[in-house]
C-alpha positions in Angstrom: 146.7 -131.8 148.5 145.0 -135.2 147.9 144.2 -135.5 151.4 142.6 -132.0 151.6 140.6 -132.7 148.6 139.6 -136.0 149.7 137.8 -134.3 152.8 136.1 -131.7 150.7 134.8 -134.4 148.6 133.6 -136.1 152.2 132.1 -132.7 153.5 130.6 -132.5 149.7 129.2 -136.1 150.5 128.0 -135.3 153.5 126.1 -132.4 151.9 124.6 -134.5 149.5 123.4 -137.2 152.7 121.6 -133.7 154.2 119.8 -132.8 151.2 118.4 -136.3 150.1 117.0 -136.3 154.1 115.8 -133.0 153.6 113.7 -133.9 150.4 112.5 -137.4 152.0 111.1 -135.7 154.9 107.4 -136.1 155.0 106.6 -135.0 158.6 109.6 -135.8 160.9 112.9 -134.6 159.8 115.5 -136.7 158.5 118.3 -134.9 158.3 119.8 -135.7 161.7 119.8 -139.8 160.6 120.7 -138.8 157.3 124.1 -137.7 158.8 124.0 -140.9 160.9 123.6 -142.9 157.6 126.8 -140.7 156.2 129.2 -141.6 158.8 129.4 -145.7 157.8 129.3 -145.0 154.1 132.1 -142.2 154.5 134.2 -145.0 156.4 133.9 -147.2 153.8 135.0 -144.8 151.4 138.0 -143.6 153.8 139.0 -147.4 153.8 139.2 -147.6 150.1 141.3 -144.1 150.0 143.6 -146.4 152.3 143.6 -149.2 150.5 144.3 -147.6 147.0 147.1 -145.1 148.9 148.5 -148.9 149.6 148.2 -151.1 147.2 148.6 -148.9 144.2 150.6 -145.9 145.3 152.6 -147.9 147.6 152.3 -146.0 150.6 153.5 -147.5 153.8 150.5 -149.2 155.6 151.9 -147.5 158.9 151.9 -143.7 156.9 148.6 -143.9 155.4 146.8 -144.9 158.9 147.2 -141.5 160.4 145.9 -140.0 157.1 142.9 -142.5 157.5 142.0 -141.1 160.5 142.1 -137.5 159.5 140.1 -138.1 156.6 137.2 -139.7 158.2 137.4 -138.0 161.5 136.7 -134.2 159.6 133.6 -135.0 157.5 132.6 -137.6 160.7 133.2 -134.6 163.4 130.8 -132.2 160.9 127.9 -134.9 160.5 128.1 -135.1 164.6 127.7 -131.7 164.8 124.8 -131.3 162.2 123.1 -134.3 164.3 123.7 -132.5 167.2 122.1 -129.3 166.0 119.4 -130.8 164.5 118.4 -133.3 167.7 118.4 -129.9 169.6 115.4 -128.5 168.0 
């Protein structure tokens, strides 16, 4: 359950990242880098899921990798996608 609500709470960031590019855009649109800007600052933030999994919960290192990588890789995969989109037009 953690791990599901983790990635709503990146797809929720990620929809916060679009709207703050949406309301800065003067002439040129940046949403598209606005979802480039999410993708480092949602790593970050799946590190520090890791870490806490780790070092407080006491997960195995070796368990909580492949949950690492789900967690980033949803909200990641959506912010490609939106970039895609967006560079299309």
């Amino acid at each position: 359950m953690h791990v599901l609500l983790t990635i709503l709470g990146g797809v929720l960031l990620l929809g916060v990242f679009l709207l703050f590019g949406r309301q800065w855009t003067v002439g040129a649109s940046l949403v598209g880098p606005a979802a480039l800007v999410f993708i480092p600052v949602w790593f970050v933030v799946a590190v520090v899921n890791l870490w806490v999994g780790v070092s407080h919960a006491g997960y195995p290192l070796r368990d909580e990798l492949p949950i690492l990588l789900v967690v980033f890789a949803v909200p990641t995969i959506l912010a490609g996608i939106v970039f895609w989109q967006v560079s299309r037009a």
